[in-house]
N, C-alpha and C positions, 0 to 999 in steps of 0.2 A: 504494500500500500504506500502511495507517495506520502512524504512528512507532511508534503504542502494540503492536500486534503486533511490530512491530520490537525494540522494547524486550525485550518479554515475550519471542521465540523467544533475541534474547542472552544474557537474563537465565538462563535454561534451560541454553543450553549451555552457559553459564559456571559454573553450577553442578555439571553433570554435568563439565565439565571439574576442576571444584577437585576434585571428588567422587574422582577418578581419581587428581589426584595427591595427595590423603591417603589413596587404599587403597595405593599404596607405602610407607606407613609398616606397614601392616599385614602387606600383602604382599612383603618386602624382594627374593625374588628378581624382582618386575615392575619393578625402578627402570628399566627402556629402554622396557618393553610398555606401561607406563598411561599415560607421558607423551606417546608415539605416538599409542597410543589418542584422548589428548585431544588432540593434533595435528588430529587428522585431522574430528573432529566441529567442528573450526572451517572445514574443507571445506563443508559445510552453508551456515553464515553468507554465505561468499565468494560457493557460487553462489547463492543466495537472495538478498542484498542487494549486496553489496559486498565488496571489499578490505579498503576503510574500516571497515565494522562488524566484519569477521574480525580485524583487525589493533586493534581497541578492545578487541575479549573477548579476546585474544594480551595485551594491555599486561595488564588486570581480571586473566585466571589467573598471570599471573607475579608478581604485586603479591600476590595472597592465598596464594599457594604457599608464598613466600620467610615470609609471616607463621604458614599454617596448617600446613603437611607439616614433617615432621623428616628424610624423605630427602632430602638434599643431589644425591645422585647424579641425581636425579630432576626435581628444581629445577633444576640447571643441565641437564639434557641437554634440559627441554621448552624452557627459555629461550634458549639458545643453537642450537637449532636444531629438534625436532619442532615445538613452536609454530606459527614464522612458515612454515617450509618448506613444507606442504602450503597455505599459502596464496601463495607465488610460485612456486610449480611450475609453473603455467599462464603464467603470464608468463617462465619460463626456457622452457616448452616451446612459443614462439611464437617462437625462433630457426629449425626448421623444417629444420634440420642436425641429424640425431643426432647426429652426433660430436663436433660442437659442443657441442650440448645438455650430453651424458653429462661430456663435458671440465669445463662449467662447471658441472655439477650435485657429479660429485665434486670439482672445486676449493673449492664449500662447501661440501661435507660433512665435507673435512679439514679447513679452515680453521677450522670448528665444534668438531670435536676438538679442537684445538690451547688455541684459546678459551675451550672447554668446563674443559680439563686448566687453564689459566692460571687462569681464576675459580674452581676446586675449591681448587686451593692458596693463593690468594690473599686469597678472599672466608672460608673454614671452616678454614683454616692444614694442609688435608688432605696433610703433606709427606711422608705412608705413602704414596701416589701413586706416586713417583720411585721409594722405595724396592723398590716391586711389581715398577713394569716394570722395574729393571736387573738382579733376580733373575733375570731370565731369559737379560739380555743383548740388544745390538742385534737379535741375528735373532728373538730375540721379540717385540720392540718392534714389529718390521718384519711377522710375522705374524698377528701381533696387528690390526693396521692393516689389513693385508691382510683378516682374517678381518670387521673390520668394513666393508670396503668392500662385501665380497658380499654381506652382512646389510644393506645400506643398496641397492642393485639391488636384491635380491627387495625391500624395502621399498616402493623407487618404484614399482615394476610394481605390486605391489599396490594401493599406492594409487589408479596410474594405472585400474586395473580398478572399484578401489571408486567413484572420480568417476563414471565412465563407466557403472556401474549405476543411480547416484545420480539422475543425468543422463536415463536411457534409464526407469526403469522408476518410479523412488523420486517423480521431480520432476513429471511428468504426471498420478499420483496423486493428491500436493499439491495441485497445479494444480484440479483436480475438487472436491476440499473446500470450496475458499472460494468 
């Protein structure tokens, strides 16, 4: 495959990725939806070329986000986890043990949070954060977490289904074009 297609398809997605995370600025209630969104169109890259090229346009949108987008919520949640995650999914789900798998899929997805919550308060002084969640109290805290682990399942699955389109019907297409 020429570098120069190589170029040009990253160059592409990395702009419909920026593209995604400044309509969060526009759009404030998608700061979880665009950043997934552009998650996931770095799926493309991965099976097309590489990890390597995935994980280059991953470093390019977090580098232009933190400069171009004004949601923070949005900037950290693609950088600390939509980002890179659709691009090691396939390498978490080559352990070949579900429960394995799911174990160590949700150990990063809260680990992300956690990280996620550290760099908001630490990186933008966002210390209305703390203030949110103990209005509610532990058991909101803890529902709350909750509530995001099942939104993070239906996420994987999804995605799991969108590769696997990707894969089956999208990438043989491809294949014919050139």
């Amino acid at each position: 495959m020429k570098p120069s297609y190589k170029v040009a398809l990253g160059a592409m997605i990395m702009a419909l990725c920026c593209l995604f995370m400044l309509a969060t600025s526009l759009f404030p209630f998608a700061s979880f939806a665009f950043p997934a969104i552009a998650g996931v169109l770095l799926v493309f890259l991965n099976l097309e070329f590489s990890k390597k090229w995935a994980l280059l346009v991953y470093i390019g949108v977090s580098l232009l986000s933190f400069i171009l987008s004004s949601d923070h919520t949005a900037i950290i949640s693609f950088v600390v986890f939509f980002g890179y995650y659709p691009i090691i999914k396939g390498v978490i789900e080559k352990i070949n043990k579900r429960a394995v798998e799911w174990l160590f899929k949700l150990v990063l997805f809260n680990a992300a949070i956690a990280v996620g919550v550290l760099l908001t308060i630490l990186l933008f002084g966002l210390d209305i954060l703390i203030a949110e969640y103990s209005e509610f109290g532990k058991l909101g805290l803890g529902i709350f977490i909750l509530a995001c682990e099942v939104v993070f399942v239906v996420y994987d699955i999804a995605l799991t289904r969108l590769i696997s389109f990707f894969i089956c019907v999208v990438m043989p297409k491809l294949k014919k074009l050139r």
